[in-house]
C-alpha positions in Angstrom: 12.6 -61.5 22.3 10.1 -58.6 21.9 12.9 -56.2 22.8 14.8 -57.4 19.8 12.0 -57.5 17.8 11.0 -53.7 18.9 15.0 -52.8 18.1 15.1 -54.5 15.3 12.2 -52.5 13.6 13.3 -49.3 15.3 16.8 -49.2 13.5 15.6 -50.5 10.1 12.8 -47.2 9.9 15.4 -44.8 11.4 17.7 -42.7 8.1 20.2 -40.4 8.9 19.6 -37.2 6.9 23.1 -36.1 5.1 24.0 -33.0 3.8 22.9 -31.4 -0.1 26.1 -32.6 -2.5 26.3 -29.0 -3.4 26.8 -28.2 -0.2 29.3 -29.9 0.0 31.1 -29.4 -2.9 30.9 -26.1 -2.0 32.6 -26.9 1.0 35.4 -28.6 -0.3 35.6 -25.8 -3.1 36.1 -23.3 -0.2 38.7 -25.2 1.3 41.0 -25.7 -1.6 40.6 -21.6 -2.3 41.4 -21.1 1.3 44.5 -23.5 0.9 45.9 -22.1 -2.0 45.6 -18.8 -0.6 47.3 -19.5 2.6 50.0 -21.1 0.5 50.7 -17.6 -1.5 50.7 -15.6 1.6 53.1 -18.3 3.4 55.7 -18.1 0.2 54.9 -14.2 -0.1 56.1 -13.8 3.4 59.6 -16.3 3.1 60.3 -14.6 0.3 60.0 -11.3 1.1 60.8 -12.0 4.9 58.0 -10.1 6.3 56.2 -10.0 9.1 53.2 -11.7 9.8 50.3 -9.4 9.0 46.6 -9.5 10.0 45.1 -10.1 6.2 47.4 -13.5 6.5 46.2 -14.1 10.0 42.4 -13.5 8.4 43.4 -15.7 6.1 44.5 -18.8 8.5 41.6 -18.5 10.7 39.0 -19.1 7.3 41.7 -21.8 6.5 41.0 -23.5 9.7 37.4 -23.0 9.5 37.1 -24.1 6.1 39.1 -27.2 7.5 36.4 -28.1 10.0 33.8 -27.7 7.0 35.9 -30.0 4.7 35.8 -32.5 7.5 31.8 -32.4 7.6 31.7 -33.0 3.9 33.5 -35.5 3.9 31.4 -36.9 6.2 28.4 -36.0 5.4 25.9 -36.9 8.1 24.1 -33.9 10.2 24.0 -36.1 12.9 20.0 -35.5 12.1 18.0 -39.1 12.7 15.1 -39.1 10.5 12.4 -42.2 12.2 9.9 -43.7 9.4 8.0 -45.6 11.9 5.2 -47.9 10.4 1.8 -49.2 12.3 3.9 -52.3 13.4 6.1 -50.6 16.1 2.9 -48.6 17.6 1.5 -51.5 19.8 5.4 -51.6 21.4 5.0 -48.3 22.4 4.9 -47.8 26.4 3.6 -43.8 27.7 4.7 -41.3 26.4 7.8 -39.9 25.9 9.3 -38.0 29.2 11.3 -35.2 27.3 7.6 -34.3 25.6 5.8 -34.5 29.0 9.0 -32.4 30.4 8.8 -29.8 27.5 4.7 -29.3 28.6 5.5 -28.5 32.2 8.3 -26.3 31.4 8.1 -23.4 29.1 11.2 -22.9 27.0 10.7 -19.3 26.2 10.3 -18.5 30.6 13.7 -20.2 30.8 15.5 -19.2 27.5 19.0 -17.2 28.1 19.9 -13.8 26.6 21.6 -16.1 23.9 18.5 -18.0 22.7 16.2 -15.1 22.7 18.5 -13.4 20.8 18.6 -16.3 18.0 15.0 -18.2 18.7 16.9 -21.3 19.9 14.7 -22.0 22.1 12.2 -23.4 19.9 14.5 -25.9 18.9 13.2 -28.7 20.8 9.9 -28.2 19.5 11.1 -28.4 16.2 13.0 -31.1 16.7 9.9 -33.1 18.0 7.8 -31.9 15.4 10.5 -33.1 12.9 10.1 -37.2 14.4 6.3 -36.9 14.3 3.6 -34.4 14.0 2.8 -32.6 17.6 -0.2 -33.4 19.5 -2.1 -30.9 22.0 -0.3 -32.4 25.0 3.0 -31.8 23.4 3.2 -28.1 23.0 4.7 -26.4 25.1 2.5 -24.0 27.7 2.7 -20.4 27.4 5.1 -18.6 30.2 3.0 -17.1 32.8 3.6 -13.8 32.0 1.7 -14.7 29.0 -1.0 -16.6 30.7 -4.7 -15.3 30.3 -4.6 -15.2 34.7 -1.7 -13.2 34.7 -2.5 -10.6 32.0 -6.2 -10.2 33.1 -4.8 -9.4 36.9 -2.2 -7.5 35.3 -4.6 -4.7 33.5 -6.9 -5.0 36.6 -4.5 -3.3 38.8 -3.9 -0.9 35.7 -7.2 0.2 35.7 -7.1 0.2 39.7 -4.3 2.5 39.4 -5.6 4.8 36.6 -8.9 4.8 39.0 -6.9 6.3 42.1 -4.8 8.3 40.4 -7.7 10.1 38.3 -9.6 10.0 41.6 -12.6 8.9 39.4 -14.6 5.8 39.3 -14.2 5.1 35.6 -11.0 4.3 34.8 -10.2 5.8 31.2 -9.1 2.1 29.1 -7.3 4.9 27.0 -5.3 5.1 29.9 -4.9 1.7 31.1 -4.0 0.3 27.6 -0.9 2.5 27.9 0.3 1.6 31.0 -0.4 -2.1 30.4 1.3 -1.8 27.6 4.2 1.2 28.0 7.2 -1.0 28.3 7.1 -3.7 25.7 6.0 -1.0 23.4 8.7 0.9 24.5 11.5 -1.9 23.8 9.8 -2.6 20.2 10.3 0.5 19.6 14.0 0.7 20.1 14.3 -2.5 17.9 11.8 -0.9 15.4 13.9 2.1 15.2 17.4 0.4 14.7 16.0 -1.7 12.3 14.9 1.0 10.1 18.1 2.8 10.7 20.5 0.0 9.9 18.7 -1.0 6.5 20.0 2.5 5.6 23.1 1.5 5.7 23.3 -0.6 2.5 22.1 2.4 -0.1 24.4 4.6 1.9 27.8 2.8 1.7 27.3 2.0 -2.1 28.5 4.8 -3.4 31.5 4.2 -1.7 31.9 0.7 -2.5 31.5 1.6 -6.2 34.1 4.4 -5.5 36.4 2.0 -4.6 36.2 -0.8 -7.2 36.9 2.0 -9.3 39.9 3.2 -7.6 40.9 0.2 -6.4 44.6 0.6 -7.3 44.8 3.6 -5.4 43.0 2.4 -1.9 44.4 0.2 0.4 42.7 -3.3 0.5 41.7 -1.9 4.2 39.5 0.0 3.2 37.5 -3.1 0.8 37.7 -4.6 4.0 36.1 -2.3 6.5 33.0 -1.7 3.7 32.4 -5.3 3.3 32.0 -5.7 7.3 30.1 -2.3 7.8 27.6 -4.0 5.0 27.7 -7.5 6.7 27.2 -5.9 10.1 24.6 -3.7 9.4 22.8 -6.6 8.4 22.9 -8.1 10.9 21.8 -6.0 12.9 18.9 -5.2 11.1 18.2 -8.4 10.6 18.2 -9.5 14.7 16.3 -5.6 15.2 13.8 -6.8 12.6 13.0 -10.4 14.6 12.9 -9.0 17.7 10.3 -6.2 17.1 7.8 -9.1 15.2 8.6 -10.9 18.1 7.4 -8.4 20.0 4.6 -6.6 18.8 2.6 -9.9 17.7 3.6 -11.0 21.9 2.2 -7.7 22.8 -0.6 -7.6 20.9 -1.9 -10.9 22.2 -1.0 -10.0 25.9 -3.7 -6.9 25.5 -6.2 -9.1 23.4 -6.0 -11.9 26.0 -6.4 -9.0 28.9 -9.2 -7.3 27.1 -11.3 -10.4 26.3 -11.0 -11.3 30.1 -12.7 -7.9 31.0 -15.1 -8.2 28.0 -15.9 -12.1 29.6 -16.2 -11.1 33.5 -17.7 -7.8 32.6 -20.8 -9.6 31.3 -21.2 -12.0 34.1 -22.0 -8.7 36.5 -23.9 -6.9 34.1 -27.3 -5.4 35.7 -30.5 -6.8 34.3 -31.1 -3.1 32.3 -27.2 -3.4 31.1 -28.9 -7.0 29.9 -31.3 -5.7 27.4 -29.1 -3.2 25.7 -26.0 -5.3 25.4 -27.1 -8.6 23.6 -24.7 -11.8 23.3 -23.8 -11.7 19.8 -23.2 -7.5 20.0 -20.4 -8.8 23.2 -19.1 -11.9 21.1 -18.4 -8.9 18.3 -16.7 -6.9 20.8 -14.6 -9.9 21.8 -13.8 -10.5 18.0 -14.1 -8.0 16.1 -13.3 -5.1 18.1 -10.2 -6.5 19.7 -9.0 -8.2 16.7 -9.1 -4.4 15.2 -7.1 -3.2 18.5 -4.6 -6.2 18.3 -3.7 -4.8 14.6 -3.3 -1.7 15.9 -0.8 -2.4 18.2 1.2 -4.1 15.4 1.2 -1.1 13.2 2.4 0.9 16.2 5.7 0.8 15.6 5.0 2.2 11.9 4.9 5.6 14.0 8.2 5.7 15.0 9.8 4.3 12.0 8.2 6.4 9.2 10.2 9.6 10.3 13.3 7.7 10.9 12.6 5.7 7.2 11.8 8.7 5.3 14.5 11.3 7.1 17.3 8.3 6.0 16.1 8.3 2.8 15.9 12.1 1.8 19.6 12.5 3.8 21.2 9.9 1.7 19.4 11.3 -1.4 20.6 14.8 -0.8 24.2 13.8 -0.1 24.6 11.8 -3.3 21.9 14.1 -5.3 22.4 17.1 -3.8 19.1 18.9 -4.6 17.5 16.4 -6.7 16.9 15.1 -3.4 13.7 17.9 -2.9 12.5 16.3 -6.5 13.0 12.8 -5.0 10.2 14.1 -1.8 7.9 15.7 -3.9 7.6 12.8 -5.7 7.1 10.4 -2.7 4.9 12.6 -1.2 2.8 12.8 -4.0 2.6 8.9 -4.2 2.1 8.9 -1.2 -1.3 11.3 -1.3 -2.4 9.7 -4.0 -2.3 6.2 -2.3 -5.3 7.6 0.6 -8.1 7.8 -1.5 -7.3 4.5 -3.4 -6.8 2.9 0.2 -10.4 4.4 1.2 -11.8 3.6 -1.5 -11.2 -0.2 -1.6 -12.3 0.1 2.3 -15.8 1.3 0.7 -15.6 -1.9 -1.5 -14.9 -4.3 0.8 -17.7 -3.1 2.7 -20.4 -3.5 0.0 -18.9 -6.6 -1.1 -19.9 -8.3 2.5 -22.8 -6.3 2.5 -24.3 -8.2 -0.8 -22.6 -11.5 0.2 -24.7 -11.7 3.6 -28.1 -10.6 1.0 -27.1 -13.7 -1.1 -26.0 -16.0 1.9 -29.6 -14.8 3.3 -31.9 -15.6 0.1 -30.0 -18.8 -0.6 -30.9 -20.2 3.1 -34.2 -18.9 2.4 -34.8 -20.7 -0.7 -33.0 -23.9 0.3 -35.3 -23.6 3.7 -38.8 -23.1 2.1 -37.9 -25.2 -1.4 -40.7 -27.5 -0.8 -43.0 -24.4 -0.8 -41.5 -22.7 -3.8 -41.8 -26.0 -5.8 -45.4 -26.5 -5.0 -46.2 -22.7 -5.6 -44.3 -22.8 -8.7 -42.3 -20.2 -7.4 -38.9 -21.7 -8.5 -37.8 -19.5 -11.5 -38.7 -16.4 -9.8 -36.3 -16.8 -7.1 -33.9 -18.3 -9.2 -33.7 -14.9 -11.0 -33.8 -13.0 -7.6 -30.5 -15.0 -6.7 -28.9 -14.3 -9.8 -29.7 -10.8 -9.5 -27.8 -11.1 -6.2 -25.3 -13.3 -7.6 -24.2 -10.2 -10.5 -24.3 -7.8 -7.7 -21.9 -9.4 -5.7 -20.1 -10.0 -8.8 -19.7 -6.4 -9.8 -18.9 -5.1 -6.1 -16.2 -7.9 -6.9 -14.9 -6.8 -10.3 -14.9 -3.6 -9.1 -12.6 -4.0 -6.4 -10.1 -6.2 -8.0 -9.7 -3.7 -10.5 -9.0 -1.2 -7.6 -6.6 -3.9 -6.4 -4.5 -4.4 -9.8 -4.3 -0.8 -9.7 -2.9 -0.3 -6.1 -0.2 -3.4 -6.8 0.4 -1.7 -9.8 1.8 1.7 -8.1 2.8 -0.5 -5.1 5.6 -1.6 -7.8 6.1 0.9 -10.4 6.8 3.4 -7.4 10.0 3.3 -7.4 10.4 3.8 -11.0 8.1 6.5 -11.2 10.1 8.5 -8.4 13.5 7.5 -10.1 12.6 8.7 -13.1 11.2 11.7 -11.4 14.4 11.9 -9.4 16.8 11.3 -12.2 15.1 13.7 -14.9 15.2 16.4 -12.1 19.3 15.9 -11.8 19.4 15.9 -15.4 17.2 19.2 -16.0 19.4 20.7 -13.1 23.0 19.5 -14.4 23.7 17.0 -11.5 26.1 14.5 -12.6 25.0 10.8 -12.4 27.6 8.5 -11.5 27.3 4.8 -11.1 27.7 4.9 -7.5 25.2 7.6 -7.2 22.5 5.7 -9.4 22.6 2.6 -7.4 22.3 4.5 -4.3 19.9 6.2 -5.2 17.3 3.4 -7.0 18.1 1.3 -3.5 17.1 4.3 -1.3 14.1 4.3 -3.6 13.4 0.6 -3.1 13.7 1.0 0.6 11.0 3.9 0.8 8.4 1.4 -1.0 7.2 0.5 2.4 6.5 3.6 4.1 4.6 5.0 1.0 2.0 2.0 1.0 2.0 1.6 5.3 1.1 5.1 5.5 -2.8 4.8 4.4 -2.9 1.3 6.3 -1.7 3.2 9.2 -4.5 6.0 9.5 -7.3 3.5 9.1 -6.1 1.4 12.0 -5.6 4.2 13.5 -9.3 5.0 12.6 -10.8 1.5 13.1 -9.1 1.1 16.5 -9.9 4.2 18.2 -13.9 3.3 17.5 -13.3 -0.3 18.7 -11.9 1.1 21.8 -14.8 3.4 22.4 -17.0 0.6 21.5 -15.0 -1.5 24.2 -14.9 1.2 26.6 -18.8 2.3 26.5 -19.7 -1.7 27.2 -17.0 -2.0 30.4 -18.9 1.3 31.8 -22.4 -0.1 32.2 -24.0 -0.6 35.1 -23.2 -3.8 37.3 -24.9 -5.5 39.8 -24.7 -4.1 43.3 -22.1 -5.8 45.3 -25.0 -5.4 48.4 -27.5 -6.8 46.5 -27.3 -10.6 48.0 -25.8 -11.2 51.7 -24.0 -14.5 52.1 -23.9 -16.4 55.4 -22.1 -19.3 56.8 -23.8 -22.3 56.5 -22.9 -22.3 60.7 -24.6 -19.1 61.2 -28.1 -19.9 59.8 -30.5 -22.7 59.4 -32.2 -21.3 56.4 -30.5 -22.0 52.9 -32.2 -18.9 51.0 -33.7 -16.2 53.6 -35.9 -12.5 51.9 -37.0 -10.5 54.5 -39.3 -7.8 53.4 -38.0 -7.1 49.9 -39.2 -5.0 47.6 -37.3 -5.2 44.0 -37.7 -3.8 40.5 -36.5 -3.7 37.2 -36.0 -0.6 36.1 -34.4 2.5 38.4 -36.8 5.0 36.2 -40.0 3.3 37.8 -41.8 4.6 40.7 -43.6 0.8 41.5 -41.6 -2.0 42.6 -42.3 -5.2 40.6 -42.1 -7.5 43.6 -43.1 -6.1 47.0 -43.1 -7.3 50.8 -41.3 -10.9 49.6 -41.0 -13.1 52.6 -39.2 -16.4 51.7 -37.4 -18.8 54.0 -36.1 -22.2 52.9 -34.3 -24.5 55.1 -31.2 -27.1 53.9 -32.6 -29.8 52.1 -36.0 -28.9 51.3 -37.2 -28.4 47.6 -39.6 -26.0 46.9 -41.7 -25.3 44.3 -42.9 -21.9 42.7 -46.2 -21.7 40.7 -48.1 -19.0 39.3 -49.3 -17.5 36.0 -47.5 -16.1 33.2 -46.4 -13.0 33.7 -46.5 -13.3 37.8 -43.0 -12.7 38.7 -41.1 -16.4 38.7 -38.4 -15.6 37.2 -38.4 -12.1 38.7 -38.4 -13.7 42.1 -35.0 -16.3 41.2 -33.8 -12.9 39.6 -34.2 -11.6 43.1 -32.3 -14.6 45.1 -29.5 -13.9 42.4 -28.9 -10.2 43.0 -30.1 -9.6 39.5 -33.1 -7.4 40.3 -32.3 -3.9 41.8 -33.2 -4.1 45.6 -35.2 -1.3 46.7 -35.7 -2.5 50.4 -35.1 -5.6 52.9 -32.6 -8.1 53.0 -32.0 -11.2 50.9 -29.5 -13.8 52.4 -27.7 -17.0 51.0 -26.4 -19.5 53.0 -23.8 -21.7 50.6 -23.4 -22.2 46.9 -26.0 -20.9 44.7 -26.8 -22.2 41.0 -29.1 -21.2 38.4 -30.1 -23.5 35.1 -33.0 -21.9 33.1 -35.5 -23.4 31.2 -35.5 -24.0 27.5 -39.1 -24.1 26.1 -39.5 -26.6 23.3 -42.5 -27.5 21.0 -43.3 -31.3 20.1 -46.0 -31.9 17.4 -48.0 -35.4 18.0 -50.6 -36.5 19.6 -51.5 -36.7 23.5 -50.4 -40.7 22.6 -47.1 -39.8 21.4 -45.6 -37.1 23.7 -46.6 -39.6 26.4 -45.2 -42.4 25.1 -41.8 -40.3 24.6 -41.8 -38.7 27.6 -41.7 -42.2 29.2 -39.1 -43.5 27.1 -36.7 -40.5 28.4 -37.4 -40.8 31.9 -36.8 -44.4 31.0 -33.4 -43.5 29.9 -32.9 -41.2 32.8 -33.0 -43.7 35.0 -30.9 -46.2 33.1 -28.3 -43.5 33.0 -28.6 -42.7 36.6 -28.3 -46.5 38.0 -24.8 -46.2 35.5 -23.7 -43.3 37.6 -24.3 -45.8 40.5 -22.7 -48.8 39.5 
């Protein structure tokens, strides 16, 4: 009875999605043309008794195809199930689904064929889940290995392993590894990038002769028509699969090096000595994990504007010069001088951005101030004073601000009239140099302008990546060169071997390699499994310095420290409690109270 129930609700919440009406109309449309087409060339040919040629066998083929879409109209279902389900049918629900539990273990994208890289098919099943319900965590897919955080951090260890013996140094140049980490996807995004660029060429250059031919149309052969519209859909195409693929790839490979490069950031500061410590702070390694790599990962995205701002600018001026001729040298100076002029504009809303954070952290900062310490201000009538110290703020901010959208309206402003300004440029030149302008040329030559928009405006964002990721890799590379703690520093036994737990015979450690007196000398510790031991002294005695010691932390002048086992270190966190001697006492009891209430949970 529930079954029926569980169906019954199931079917009434499920709609199957149909197609637009205008698609297909449109459909139907094409059929008819394609009919009535077919029908001409099949009375053409009886009359004339002709052979069959291949326009007419063209022309069957879209008749059969436009069949097959006149039978989906009419039917009009996609075959698509779209599931309204309400609140009732959620208590009938058993586990999970198995195809979303089979889609976690398996990555699609490890097992996707030349086919579905190609198109991206195999994020349809996602998308198809995602269209039933919104995706929870467990339902995404996992990552394919080669992707995995494990894999890539192993991966540009043995890169800087292999940069190490091949140098013959002990510090690896990360200049280096990055390269060879990163060489061959790099490589194949570049051969995308490339054809990309080329093939979008390939549009402004065949318009000339498309507009040739609609204007001698009675003296080509429909052939020709032919072979243009193709070469336009097929360079297209091809620019179009270039152009995914090199996305694809250079947002995969720059989150393969920022996964690998936080991994060394992360295990570099677990072996950092205890000097490296004190000049490498958490939130200055947190920026390097962030910030700097963030600035790297850009980088790599803007890498393949290297290779396709000859090839983009090259195109252009060729196709230029073969329908200008030598207005074509006009047509560069005048990029080129957009293009100058862009630098300074580009550096100049850097600067801006710059003071703009500066005076929103000043006013961030005196607002938590004054919302912090109100109940002082009010009481030292204080209050309008600091109110017109945040507005003063406040109009600072908001002038760094005006200024640089003003800077912004400007730089969208040549961003668009660019090619205008270089047409006109172009255009007057021919005209001042008698170069006829035909039709054919124009349009040629305003698409070839429209196509060398981006490389004008990617060129300034280019050299300050350039710039800001060649000081975050310094910054990155100066931090995985500090020193680390001695591998020798701490001996570990088997727990078969040695009665003792923690053993220090005769050590003498300190801090600092520049001083001459060691900051714990003649140490003689020995404490057997089980036993609990307690450290006193005054502050300032060496405690810590003497757990520092058992942890390889402190730089071991002489003697031997041994571990037998795991070893785990939980420091304190001092903590200040105002009351009286009544109250702390009363509250310390009521935690241990809870302590043990928790504990006897654990138990039971």
């Amino acid at each position: 009875m529930v079954d029926n129930i569980d169906c019954t609700v199931q079917n009434s919440n499920r709609k199957r999605i149909k197609f637009p009406f205008i698609l297909r109309f449109w459909w139907t449309s094409s059929f008819l043309l394609s009919l009535a087409r077919a029908t001409i060339d099949a009375h053409f040919i009886i009359t004339n008794h002709v052979q069959l040629r291949w326009q007419e066998s063209v022309d069957v083929i879209i008749l059969l195809s436009s069949f097959c879409l006149l039978v989906l109209s009419i039917r009009g279902k996609t075959g698509v199930i779209f599931s309204n389900s309400d609140e009732i049918t959620e208590p009938l629900l058993n586990g999970k689904n198995e195809k979303l539990s089979e889609v976690k273990r398996d990555s699609p994208y490890g097992k996707a064929t030349l086919i579905q890289l190609v198109t991206f098919s195999w994020l349809n099943p996602l998308f198809e889940f995602g269209f039933k319900k919104p995706l929870d965590q467990d339902e995404v897919p996992d990552v394919d290995i080669r992707d995995s955080a494990g894999f890539l951090s192993q991966d540009f260890d043995q890169c800087l392993k292999y940069v190490k013996e091949r140098d013959g140094t002990e510090i690896p140049s990360i200049y280096k590894a990055i390269y060879i980490f990163a060489r061959k996807k790099a490589a194949i995004n570049a051969l995308f990038a490339i054809t990309s660029a080329g093939t979008s060429y390939v549009g402004p250059y065949l318009i000339n002769y498309f507009v040739t031919f609609l204007n001698e149309k009675k003296f080509r052969s429909l052939e020709s028509g032919y072979l243009l519209a193709l070469g336009f859909l097929g360079a297209k195409l091809v620019e179009t699969i270039a152009q995914r693929q090199w996305i694809f790839g250079a947002r995969q490979l720059g989150l393969r090096l920022r996964a690998a490069l936080i991994s060394q950031i992360y295990k570099k500061g677990l072996i950092l000595s205890s000097q490296s410590r004190q000049s490498r702070t958490s939130g200055e390694i947190m920026n390097y994990m962030s910030v700097d790599v963030q600035r790297i990962t850009d980088f790599i995205w803007y890498l393949n504007t290297i290779w396709m701002l000859p090839v983009q600018i090259s195109l252009a001026i060729f196709i230029l010069h073969m329908n200008l001729g030598n207005g074509a040298f006009v047509a560069l100076a005048a990029t080129s001088i957009v293009m100058a002029g862009n630098i300074p504009l580009t550096r100049v809303q850097k600067a801006y951005q710059t003071k703009i954070m500066d005076a929103k952290d000043d006013r961030m900062k005196a607002t938590s101030e004054v919302l912090r310490n109100m109940k002082t201000l009010k009481l030292q009538a204080w209050d309008s004073h600091y109110l017109q110290k945040l507005v003063s703020l406040r109009k600072t901010e908001h002038n760094w601000l005006w200024k640089a959208l003003r800077l912004s309206a400007l730089t969208a402003f040549i961003f668009w009239g660019s090619p205008t300004f270089i047409s006109v440029v172009t255009f007057g030149g021919c005209v001042l140099m008698g170069i006829p302008l035909t039709a054919g040329r124009v349009l040629s030559a305003l698409a070839t302008f429209r196509m060398l928009q981006d490389p004008i405006f990617n060129l300034p964002d280019l050299l300050n990546v350039i710039a800001q990721g060649k000081v975050s890799v310094e910054r990155i590379s100066s931090y995985l060169q500090e020193d680390e703690i001695k591998c020798d520093a701490v001996e570990f036994v088997p727990k078969d071997q040695t009665e003792f737990h923690v053993e220090i015979d005769g050590g003498k450690f300190r801090w600092d390699a520049e001083l001459r007196n060691p900051i714990l000398d003649d140490i003689e510790l020995k404490v057997k499994k089980g036993m609990k031991v307690a450290i006193c002294g005054t502050v300032g005695s060496g405690k810590s310095s003497l757990l520092s010691c058992i942890l390889g932390e402190m730089q071991k002048l002489s003697g031997t420290v041994k571990i037998s086992g795991s070893k785990a270190y939980v420091p304190q966190s001092p903590w200040i409690l105002t009351g009286n001697i009544r109250r702390i006492f009363s509250l310390a009891i009521h935690m241990k109270v809870i302590n043990m209430i928790e504990q006897l949970k654990l138990v039971h």
